[in-house]
N, C-alpha and C positions, 0 to 999 in steps of 0.2 A: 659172811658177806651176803648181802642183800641179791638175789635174783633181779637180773636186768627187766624195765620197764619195756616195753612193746613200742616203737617210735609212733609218735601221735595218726602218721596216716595209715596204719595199718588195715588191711582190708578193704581201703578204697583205691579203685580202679581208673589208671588214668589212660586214653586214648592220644596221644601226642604226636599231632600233624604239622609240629615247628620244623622250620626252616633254618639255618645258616647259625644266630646266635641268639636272638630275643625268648623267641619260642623253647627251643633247646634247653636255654639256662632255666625257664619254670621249671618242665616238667625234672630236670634235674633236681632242684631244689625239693622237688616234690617227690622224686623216689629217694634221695636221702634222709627225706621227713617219715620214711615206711611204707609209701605209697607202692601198686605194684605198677610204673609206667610201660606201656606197650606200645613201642613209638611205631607207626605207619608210614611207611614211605611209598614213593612212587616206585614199581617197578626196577628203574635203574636208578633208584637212589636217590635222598634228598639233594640238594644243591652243594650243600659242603662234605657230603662222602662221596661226591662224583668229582671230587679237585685229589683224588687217591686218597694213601692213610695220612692223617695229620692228629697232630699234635689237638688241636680245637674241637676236633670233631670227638678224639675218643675223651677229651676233657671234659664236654658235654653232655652225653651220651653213655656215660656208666652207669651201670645198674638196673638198663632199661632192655626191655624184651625187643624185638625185631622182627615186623614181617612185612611183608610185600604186598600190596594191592595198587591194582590200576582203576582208580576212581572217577575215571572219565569212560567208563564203561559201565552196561547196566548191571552186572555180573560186581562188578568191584563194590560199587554203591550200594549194594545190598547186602553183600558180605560185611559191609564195615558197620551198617545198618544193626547186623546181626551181634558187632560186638557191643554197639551200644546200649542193646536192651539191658547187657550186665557190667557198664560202665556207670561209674559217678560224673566222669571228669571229660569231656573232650574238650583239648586245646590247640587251638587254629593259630597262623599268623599266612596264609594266604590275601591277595589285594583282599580290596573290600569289592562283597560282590561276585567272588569266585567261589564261596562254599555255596552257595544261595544255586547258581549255575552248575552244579555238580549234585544238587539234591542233598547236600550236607547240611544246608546254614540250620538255625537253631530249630527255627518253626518245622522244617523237615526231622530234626532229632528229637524232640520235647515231644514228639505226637509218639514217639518209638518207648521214651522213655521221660516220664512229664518230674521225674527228681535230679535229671542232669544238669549239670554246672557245665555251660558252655564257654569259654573262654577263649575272647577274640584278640590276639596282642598285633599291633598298628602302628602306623607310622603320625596319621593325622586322624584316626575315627572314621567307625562303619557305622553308627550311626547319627541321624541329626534328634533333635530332642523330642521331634514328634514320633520318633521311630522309625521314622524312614528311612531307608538306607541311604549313605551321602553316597558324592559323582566325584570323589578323591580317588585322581588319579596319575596323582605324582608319587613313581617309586618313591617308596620310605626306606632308606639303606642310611647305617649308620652317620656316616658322611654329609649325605644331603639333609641329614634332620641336625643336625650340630650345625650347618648352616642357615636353615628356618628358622630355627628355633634362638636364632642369638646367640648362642655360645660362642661359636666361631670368629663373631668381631671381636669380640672382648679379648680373645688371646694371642700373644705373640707380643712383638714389638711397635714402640707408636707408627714409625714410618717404617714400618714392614706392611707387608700384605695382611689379611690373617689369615691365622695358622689353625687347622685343626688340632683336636688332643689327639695327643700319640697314642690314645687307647681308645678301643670301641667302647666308649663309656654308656652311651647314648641306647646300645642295644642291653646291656648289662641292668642298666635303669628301668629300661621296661619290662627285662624277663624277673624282674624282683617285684615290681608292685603286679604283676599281672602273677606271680605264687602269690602275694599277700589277696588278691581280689579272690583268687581260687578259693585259699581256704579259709575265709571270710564268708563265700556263696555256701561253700559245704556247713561251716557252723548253720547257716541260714535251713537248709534242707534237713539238718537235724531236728531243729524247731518247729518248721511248719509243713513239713513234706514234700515242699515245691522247689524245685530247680528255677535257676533262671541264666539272661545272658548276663555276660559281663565284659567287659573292654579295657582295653589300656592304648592309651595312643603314645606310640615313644617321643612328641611334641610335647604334651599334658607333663608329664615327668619329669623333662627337661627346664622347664620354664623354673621349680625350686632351686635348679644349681647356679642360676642369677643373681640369689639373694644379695650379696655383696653389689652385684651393679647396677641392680636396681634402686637399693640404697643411695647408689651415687646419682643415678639417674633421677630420682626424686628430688633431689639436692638441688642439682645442677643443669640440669634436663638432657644432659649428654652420658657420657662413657667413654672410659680412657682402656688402650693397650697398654700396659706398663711392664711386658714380659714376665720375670719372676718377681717384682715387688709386687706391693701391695694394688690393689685393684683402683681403691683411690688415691694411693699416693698417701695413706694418712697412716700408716705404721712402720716404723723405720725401730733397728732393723726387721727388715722383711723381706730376704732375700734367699738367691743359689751365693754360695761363697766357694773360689778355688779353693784345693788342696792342693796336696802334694801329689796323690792318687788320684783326686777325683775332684767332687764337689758334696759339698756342704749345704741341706737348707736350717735356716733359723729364724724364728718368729718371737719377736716380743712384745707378747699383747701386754702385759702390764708391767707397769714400773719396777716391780719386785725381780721379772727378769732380765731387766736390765742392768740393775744393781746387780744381781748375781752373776751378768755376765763380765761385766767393768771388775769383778772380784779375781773369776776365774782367768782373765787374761792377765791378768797382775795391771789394768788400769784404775785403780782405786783414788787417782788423781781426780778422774773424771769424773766422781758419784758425787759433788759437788757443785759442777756446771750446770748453773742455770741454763744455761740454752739447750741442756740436753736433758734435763730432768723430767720433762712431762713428754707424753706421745710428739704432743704439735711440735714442740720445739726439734726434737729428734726430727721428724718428719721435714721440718723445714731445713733442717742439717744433714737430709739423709746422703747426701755424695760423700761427705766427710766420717758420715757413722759407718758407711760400705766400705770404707776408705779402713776406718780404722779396724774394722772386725777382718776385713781381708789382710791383713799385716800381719794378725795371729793365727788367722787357720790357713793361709798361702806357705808354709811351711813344714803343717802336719800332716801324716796319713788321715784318712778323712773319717777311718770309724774312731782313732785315739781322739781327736776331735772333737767328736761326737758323744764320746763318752765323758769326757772332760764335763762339758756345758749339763748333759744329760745327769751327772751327779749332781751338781749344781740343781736342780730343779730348773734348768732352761730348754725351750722346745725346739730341741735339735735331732736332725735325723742325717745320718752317711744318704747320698742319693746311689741308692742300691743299684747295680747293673740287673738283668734278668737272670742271670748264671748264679750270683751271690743270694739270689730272691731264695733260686729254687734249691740252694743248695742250705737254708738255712736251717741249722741245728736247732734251734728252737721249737720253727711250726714242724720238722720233721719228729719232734719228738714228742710234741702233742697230737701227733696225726693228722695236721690240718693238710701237711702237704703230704704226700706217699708215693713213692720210687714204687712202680711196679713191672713185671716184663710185659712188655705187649708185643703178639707174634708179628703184629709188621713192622714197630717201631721202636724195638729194644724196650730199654732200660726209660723208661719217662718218669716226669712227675705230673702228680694227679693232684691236685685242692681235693678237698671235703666242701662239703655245705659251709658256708659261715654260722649258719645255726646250730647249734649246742643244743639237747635236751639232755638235761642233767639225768642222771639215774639212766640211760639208756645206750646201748653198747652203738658203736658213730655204722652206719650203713658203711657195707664194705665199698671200696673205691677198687672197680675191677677193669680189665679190657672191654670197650666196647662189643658188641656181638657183629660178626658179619651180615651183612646186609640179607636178610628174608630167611635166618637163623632160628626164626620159631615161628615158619609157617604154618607147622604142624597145630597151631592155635587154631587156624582155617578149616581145619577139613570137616569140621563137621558143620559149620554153615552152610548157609542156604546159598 
């Protein structure tokens, strides 16, 4: 057997000043990639290990070193100064405008160390295109950027309110292109020896997950709620379907899953009606196509279900609880997901990176470290 490959960031050094989830998710991404990250927190802790032990935080947060500094001191600022002469990597999500006042922002680091990859993750951008710092000064928290940014109308139901997503997607999105901008800057400093900034605003990333309603909105110059069908009304079925247990979603983008789903119900009457042989037609029929797919799966457990259509070649998923998520034998046995003890939180599960590098053993998924855990990294700074 082949001796395991080295994970691609091996040897680079990342400084990791995130907060709550945007930030946190990079440099994660970044220590599963081999990177060593050495996350710096305030004193008493960043904002989401000062809410006690939680589940997000040590989610976050494995495999990174930990230590303490008070950077609104001159004493702090220079100490962390001192980690950057032998860092590649310092990654910020402070407002715009606060590393700059704390003697952090890039121009203060790049004179320490001129091959650092700075990286800024935001909510709207720190800077304008001439460089100058922008006067954005609307918190950016998950929440309030899913409703900036559009997302927010578009979901829920027509004469409902709207509905936020039930998941911090918003911050997720931006701690992933803002890994991708990371180690993009570092190929760059491989090539030319130069460091530079770089930014991600969690607006900017947000505006691709439109695509569908912008589509509509070029159409039509509006945008509809349509709960769980389709966005414009134009793919049927395209829905949540009851079960017995739960719920059922199914999509049928092309006419071949349709026909295979009229097979696997035993409605093979149906694969001959014009009115429902093409998308539009369905679509114009969709209460009666809802109508009829809930007649067969309002009677089943919802993964037999699910498996049924899923033989079939049709795109069907059980709508998983979080317990069924994390308890799934599959990614448990690929590693993605990992049951480990942590001393303040039992028995948890921990994700892996979604990133794969083939040929190379997956970074271990550990307890988070307590807070100012490897100060010993300090003592011999200035």
């Amino acid at each position: 057997m082949l001796a395991s490959r080295p994970l691609p960031l091996s040897g680079v050094t990342v400084l990791d000043l995130g907060q709550i989830y945007q930030g946190p998710y990079a440099g994660f991404l970044l220590a599963q990639s081999g990177a060593r990250v050495i996350k710096v927190e305030p004193p008493q802790g960043e904002a989401a290990r000062t809410r006690g032990p939680n589940l997000a935080f040590a989610m976050l947060n494995a495999g990174k070193e930990c230590v303490t500094l008070d950077l609104k001191t001159a004493t702090g600022a220079a100490q962390f100064k001192s980690l950057v002469v032998g860092a590649d990597v310092v990654l910020v999500n402070f407002a715009p405008g606060v590393p700059e006042r704390l003697g952090i922002g890039y121009e203060d680091l790049c004179a320490v160390n001129p091959r650092l990859v700075y990286a800024h993750a935001c909510g709207f951008g720190v800077r304008n295109l001439d460089g100058s710092p922008t006067e954005s000064t609307i918190p950016a928290m998950d929440l309030t950027v899913q409703a900036h940014s559009g997302g927010m109308s578009t979901t829920g139901d027509e004469h409902d309110p709207p509905l936020k997503s039930g998941t911090a997607y918003i911050d997720f999105l931006g701690g992933t292109h803002l890994y991708g901008a990371i180690t993009t800057a570092l190929f760059e400093v491989e090539r030319t020896g130069q460091g530079r900034s770089v930014e991600v605003a969690m607006a900017d990333a947000a505006y691709f997950t439109l695509a569908t309603h912008l589509n509509q909105w070029q159409k039509t110059g509006a945008t509809m709620r349509n709960g769980n069908r389709h966005a414009g009304l134009g793919m049927a079925p395209y829905n949540v379907y009851e079960c017995a247990d739960g719920h059922l979603a199914i999509i049928c983008v092309a006419n071949r899953h349709w026909r295979s789903l009229l097979e696997t119900i035993g409605r093979r009457d149906l694969l001959d009606d014009e009115r429902l042989r093409g998308q539009s037609g369905r679509s114009e029929h969709m209460v009666e196509v809802d109508a009829l797919v809930t007649s067969w799966t309002s009677p089943l457990p919802k993964f037999e279900a699910a498996r049924r259509l899923q033989q079939a070649h049709v795109p069907a998923a059980a709508v998983r609880t979080v317990d069924e998520l994390t308890h799934d034998e599959v990614q448990i046995e690929r590693r993605a997901i990992q049951w480990i003890s942590h001393p303040d939180l039992g028995e948890i599960p921990l994700h892996a990176s979604p990133i794969r590098w083939h040929d190379s053993e997956l970074a271990p998924l550990v307890a988070n470290r307590p807070l100012g855990a490897d100060n010993a990294i300090l003592d011999d700074l200035i």
